[in-house]
C-alpha positions in Angstrom: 18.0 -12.6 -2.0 20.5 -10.7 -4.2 23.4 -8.6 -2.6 24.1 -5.5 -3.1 26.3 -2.5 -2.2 25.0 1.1 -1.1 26.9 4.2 0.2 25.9 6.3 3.3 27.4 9.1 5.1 29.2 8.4 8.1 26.3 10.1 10.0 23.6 8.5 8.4 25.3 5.1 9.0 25.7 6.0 12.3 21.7 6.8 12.8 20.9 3.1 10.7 23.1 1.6 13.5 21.4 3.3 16.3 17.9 2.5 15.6 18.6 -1.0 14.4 20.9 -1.7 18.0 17.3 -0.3 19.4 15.7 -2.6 17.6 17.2 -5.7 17.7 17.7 -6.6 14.0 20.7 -5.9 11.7 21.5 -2.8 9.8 20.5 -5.0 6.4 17.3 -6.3 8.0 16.3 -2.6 9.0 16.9 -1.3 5.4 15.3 -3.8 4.3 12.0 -3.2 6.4 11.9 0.4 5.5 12.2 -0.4 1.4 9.9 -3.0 1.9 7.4 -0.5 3.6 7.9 2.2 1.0 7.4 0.0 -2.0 3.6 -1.2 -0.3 3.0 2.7 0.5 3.8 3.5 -3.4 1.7 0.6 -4.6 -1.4 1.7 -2.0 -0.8 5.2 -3.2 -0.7 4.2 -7.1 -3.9 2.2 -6.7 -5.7 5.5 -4.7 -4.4 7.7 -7.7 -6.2 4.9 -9.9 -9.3 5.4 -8.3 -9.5 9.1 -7.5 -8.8 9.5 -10.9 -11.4 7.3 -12.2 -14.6 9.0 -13.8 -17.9 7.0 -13.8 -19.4 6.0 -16.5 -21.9 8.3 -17.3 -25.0 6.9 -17.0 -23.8 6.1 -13.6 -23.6 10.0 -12.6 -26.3 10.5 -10.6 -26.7 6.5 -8.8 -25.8 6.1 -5.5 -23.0 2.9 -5.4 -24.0 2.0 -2.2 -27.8 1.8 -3.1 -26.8 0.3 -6.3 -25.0 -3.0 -4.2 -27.7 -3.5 -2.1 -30.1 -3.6 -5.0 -28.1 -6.1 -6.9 -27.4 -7.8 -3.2 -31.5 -8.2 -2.8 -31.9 -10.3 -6.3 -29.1 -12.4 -5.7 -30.5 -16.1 -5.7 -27.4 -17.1 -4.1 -28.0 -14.7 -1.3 -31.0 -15.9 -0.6 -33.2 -19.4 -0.8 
């Protein structure tokens, strides 16, 4: 872990203080838990940006993906003896 400084308003610090004394946990630790929770809800919003923006291929158009898996799930030799 790597310190560093950050500067709040006095009322803002005042609010981190509150809900962390409600909490239980240091003002650190409760920073700390809300960056850490942003960061995973950027990355889970990047990857659905990644996927909403993906186009199939087009000779894919018109097949059903779910249809498609079960297909390939029904000739898998491993799947089945």
């Amino acid at each position: 872990m790597q310190r560093t400084q950050i500067y709040f308003e006095q009322h803002t610090l005042g609010e981190l203080k509150k809900i962390a004394l409600s909490l239980n946990i240091s003002v650190s630790e409760f920073i700390r838990s809300v960056i850490r929770k942003e960061i995973v809800k950027q990355k889970k919003n990047d990857i659905q940006t990644f996927i909403d923006n993906m186009k199939p291929i087009e000779s894919f158009a018109d097949v059903d993906a779910t249809e498609y898996v079960q297909n390939l799930r029904a000739k898998s030799r491993i799947l089945h003896d």
